[in-house]
C-alpha positions as CSV (number, residue, x, y, z in Angstrom):
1,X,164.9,28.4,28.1
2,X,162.5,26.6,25.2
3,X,161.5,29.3,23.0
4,X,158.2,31.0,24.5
5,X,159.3,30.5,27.9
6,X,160.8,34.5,28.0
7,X,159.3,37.5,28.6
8,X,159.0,39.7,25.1
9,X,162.0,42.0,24.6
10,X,164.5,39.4,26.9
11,X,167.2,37.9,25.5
12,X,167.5,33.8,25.8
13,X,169.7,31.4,25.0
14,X,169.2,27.5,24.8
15,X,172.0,25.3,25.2
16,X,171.5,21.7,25.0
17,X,173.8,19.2,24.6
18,X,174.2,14.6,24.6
19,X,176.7,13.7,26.8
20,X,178.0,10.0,27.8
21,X,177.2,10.2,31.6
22,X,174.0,9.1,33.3
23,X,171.5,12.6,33.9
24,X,172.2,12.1,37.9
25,X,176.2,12.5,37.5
26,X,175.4,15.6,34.9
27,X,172.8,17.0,37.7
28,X,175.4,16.9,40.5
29,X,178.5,18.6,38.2
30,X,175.9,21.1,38.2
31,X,174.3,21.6,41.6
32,X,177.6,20.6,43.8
33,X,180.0,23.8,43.9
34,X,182.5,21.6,44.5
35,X,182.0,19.5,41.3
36,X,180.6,22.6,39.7
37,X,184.2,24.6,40.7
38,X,185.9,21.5,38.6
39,X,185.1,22.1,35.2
40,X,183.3,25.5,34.6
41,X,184.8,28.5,32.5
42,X,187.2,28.6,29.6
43,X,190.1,26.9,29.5
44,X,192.7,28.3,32.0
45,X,190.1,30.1,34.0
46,X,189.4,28.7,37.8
47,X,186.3,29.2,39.7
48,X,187.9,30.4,43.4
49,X,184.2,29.8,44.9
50,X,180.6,29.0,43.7
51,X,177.7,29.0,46.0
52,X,175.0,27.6,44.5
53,X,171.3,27.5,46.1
54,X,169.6,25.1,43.7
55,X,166.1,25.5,44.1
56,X,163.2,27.3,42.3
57,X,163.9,30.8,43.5
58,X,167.7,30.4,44.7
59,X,170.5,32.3,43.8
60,X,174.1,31.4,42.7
61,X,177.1,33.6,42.9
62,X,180.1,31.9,40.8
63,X,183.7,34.2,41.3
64,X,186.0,33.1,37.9
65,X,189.5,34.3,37.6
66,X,190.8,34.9,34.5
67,X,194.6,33.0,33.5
68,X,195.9,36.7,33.5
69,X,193.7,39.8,35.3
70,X,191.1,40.3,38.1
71,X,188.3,38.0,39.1
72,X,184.8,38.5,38.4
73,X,181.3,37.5,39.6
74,X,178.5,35.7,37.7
75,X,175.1,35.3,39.4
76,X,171.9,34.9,38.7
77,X,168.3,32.7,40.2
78,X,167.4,29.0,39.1
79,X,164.1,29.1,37.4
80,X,163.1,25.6,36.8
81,X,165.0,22.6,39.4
82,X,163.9,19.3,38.1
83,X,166.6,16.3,39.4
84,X,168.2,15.1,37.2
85,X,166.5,16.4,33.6
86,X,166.3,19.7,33.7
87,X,168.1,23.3,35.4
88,X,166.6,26.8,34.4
89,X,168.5,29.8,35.3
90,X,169.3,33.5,34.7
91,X,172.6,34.7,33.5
């Protein structure tokens, strides 16, 4: 989130970053749980599912399993959905 965008007290964190692919293609890696399930996590992690609702207001659950140990969950609610320039979310 930009800085002013949080409430007081909330932790945010900003990641932006140039990448040599058109916005659209970016977009879809990150709104198709199929393309999403490709390349998310650390190295040597998979993502067994992803279910991603991307709209202001809806939800993703991502499951990541670890090289060695148990899977986890990650969720959280997209804030801001504006194809292809910008995703807001919670962690």
């Amino acid at each position: 989130m930009p800085s002013g965008s949080s409430s007081p007290g909330q932790l945010t964190l900003h990641i932006e970053r140039r990448l040599s692919a058109p916005p659209a293609q970016v977009f879809r890696m990150h709104s198709e749980p199929d393309l999403f399930a490709q390349w998310w996590g650390p190295n040597g992690f998979s993502v067994p599912s992803a279910e991603l609702d991307v709209r202001v207001g809806g939800r993703y659950r991502i499951a990541m399993q670890p090289p060695e140990g148990e899977a986890f969950s990650l969720s959280g609610e997209f804030r801001e959905v504006d194809p292809p320039d910008r995703l807001v979310y919670t962690f």
